[in-house]
C-alpha positions in Angstrom: -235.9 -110.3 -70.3 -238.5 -109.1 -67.8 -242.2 -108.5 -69.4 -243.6 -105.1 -68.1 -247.6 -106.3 -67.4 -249.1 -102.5 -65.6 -252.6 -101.0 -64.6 -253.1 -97.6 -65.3 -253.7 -96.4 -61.9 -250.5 -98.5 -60.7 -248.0 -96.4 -59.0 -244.8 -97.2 -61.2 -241.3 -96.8 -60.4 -239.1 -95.1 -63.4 -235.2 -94.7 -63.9 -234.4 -91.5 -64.1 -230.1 -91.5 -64.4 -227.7 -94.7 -65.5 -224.3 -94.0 -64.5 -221.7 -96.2 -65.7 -219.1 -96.8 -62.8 -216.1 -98.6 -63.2 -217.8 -102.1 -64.5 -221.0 -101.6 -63.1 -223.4 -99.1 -63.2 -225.6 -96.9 -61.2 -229.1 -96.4 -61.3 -231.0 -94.0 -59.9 -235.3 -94.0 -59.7 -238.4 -92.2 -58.4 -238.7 -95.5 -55.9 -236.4 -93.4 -53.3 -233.2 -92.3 -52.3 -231.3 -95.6 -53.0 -229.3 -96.2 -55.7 -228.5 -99.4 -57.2 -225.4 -100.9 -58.3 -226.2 -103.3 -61.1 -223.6 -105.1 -63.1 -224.2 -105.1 -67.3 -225.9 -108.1 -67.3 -228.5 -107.0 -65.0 -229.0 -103.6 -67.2 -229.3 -105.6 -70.5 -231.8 -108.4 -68.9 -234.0 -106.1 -67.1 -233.8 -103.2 -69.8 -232.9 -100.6 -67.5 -232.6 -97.4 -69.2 -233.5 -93.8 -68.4 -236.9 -93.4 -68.9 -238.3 -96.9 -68.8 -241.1 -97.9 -65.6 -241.8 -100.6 -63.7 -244.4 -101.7 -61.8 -243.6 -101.7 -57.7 -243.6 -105.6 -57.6 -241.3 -106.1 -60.7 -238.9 -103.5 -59.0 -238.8 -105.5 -56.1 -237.9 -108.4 -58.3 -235.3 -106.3 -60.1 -233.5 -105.3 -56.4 -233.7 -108.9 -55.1 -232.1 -110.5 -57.8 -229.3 -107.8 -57.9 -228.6 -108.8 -54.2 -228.8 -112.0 -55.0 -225.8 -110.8 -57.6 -224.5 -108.9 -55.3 -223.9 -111.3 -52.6 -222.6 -114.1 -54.8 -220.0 -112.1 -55.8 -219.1 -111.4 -52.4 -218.8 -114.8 -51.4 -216.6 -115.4 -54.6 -214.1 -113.0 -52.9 -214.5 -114.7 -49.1 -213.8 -118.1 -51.1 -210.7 -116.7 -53.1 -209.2 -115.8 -50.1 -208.5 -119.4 -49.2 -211.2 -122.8 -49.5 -214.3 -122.6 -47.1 -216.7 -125.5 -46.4 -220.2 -125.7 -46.9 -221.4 -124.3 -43.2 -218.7 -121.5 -43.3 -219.8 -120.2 -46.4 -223.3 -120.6 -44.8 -222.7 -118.5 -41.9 -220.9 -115.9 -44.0 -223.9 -115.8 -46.0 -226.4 -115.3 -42.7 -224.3 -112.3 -42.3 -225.6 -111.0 -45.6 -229.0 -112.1 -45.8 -232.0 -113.9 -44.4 -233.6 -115.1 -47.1 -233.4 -119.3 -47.4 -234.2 -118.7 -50.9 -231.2 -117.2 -51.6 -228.6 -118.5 -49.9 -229.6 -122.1 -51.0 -229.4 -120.7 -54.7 -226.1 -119.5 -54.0 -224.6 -122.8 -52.1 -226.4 -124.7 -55.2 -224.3 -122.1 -58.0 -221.3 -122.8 -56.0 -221.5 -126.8 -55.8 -222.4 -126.6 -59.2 -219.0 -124.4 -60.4 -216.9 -126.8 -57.3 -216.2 -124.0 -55.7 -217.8 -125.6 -52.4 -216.6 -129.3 -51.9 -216.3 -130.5 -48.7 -214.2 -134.0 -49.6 -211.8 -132.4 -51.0 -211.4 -129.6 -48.7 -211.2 -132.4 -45.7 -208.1 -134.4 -47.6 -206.2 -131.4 -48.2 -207.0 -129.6 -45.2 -205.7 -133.1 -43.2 -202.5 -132.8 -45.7 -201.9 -129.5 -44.9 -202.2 -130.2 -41.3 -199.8 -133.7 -40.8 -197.4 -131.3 -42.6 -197.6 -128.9 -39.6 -197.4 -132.4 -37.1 -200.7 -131.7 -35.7 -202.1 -134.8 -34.1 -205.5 -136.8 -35.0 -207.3 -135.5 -32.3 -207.1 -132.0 -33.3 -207.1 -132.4 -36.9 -210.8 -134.2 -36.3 -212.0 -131.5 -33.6 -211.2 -128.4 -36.3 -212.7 -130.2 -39.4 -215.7 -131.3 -36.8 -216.1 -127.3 -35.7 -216.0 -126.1 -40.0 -219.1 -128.9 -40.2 -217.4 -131.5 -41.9 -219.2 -135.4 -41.6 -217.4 -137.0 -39.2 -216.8 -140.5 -41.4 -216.0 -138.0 -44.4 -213.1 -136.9 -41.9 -212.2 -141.0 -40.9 -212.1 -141.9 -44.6 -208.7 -139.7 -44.7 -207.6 -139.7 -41.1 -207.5 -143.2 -41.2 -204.6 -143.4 -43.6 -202.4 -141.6 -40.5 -200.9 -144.8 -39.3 -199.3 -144.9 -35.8 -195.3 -145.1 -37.1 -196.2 -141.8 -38.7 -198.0 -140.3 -35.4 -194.4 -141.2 -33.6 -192.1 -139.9 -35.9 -194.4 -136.7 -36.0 -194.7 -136.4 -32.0 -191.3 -137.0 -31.4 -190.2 -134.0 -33.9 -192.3 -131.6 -31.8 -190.6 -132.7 -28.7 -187.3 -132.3 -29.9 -188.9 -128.6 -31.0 -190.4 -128.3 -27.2 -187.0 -129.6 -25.4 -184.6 -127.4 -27.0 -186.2 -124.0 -25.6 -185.8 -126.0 -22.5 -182.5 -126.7 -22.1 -181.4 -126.9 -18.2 -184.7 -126.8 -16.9 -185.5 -129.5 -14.4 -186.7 -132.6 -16.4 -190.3 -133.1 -14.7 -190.7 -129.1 -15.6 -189.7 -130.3 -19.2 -191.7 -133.3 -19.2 -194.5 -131.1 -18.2 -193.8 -128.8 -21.1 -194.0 -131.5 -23.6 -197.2 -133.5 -22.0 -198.5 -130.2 -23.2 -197.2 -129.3 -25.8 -198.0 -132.9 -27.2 -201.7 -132.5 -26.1 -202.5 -129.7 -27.5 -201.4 -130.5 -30.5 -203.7 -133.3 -30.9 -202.2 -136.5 -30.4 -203.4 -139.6 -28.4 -202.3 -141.1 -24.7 -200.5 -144.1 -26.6 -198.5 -141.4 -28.6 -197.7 -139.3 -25.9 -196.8 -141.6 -23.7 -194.2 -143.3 -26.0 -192.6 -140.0 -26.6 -192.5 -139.3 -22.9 -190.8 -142.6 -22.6 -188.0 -142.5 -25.7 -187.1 -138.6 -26.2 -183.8 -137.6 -24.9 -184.2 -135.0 -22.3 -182.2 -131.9 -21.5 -179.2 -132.5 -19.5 -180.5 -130.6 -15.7 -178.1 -127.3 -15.5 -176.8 -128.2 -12.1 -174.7 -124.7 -11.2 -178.7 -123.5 -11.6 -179.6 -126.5 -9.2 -177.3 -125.8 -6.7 -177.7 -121.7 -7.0 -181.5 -122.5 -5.9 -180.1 -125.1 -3.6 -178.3 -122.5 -1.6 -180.9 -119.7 -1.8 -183.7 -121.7 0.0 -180.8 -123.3 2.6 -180.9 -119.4 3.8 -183.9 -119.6 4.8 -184.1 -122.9 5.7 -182.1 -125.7 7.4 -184.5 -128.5 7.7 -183.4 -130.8 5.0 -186.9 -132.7 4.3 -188.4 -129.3 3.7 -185.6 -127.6 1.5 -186.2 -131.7 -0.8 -189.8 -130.6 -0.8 -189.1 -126.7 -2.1 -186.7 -128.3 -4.9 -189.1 -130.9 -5.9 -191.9 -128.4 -6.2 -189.6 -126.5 -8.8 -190.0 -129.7 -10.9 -186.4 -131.0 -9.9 -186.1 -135.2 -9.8 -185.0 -136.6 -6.6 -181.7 -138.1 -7.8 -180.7 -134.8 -8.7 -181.5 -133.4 -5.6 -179.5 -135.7 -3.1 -176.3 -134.8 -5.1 -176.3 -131.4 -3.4 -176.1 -133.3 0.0 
């Protein structure tokens, strides 16, 4: 409970209407036009009742702590929404406040209650992600970006052994390939380098999916369609190879049209 210490000449700040809304209330003072939302705590600690007075400086105490209040309860609801880590609640917080003071007395509260923990946000966000097949690479680069230690990230990475990576890869190419069915296979091998890449996974990884996923068979009335398009506008041979292999066609498809 706050201890009212005042000169007599000290210009003093006095409630002059409580308002109870919803599970707060509002006060209202001489101080200015603002009016404070304070929770029933905050009433019963600081004694704010119509007609009591404070000295400026204890007012100001009185507002910080509110916002301090205020603000933590704020981040409760960013939090609840799904898990944060430590820097995202710290940059949600810099969009609330300035003060050090009180955002480290918020992180601290939060710790404290596990609401912030940064281990075991990393294991289950990397469990959450092999479930969606991402790959290593981007796993790390995403837990990297949301401030997470980088050997906090290898303690749990590390259990993604290489079978696992394969298998995983190999579903998202058989995903990629089927939207790709009759497309020439370099334009479907491009797709999946891609696709693969962005997704996170390795050279070794992609290249071993590259080399043992069953490709789309080429749609050769498609082939020849193309074939006989270009051969209108051109006769030289070498030059209509070129156009064909520029559309991503192989070359052993190509010389069955001739």
């Amino acid at each position: 409970m706050m201890v009212m210490m005042m000169n007599d000449n000290e210009e003093l700040v006095w409630i002059t209407k409580v308002e109870k809304k919803g599970k707060k209330y509002q006060v209202y003072t001489t101080d200015s036009e603002e009016i404070l939302l304070l929770t029933e705590d905050a009433i019963v600690n600081n004694r704010i009742i119509k007609g009591n007075s404070y000295s400026k400086d204890e007012f100001k105490k009185i507002k910080k702590s509110v916002d301090e209040v205020n603000i933590f309860d704020s981040i409760l609801k960013f939090i609840d929404f799904k898990m944060r880590t430590e820097k995202e609640v710290r940059e949600k917080l810099l969009t609330k406040t300035t003060e050090e003071k009180i955002i480290n007395n918020i992180i601290k509260r939060l710790k404290e209650l596990n609401f912030i923990d940064d281990e075991r946000y990393t294991k289950i966000y990397i469990e959450q992600e092999i479930r969606k097949n991402s790959g290593p690479k981007l796993i790390k680069y995403n837990l990297i970006s949301k401030g997470i230690n980088e050997e906090l990230i290898d303690k749990y990475l590390n259990n993604l052994d290489e079978n696992s990576q394969r298998e995983m890869a190999l579903n998202i190419g058989k995903n990629t390939l089927k939207s790709l069915a009759g497309e020439p296979i370099n334009k479907q091998k491009e797709a999946l380098y891609n696709k693969l890449t962005m997704k996170g996974y390795n050279t070794n990884i992609i290249n071993y999916v590259m080399n043992n996923i069953e490709y789309q068979k080429v749609d050769y009335d498609k082939l020849k369609a193309l074939y006989e398009k270009i051969k209108e506008k051109e006769n030289d041979k070498n030059k209509i190879i070129q156009k064909l292999l520029s559309k991503g066609y192989e070359y052993s498809d190509i010389k069955k049209l001739f």
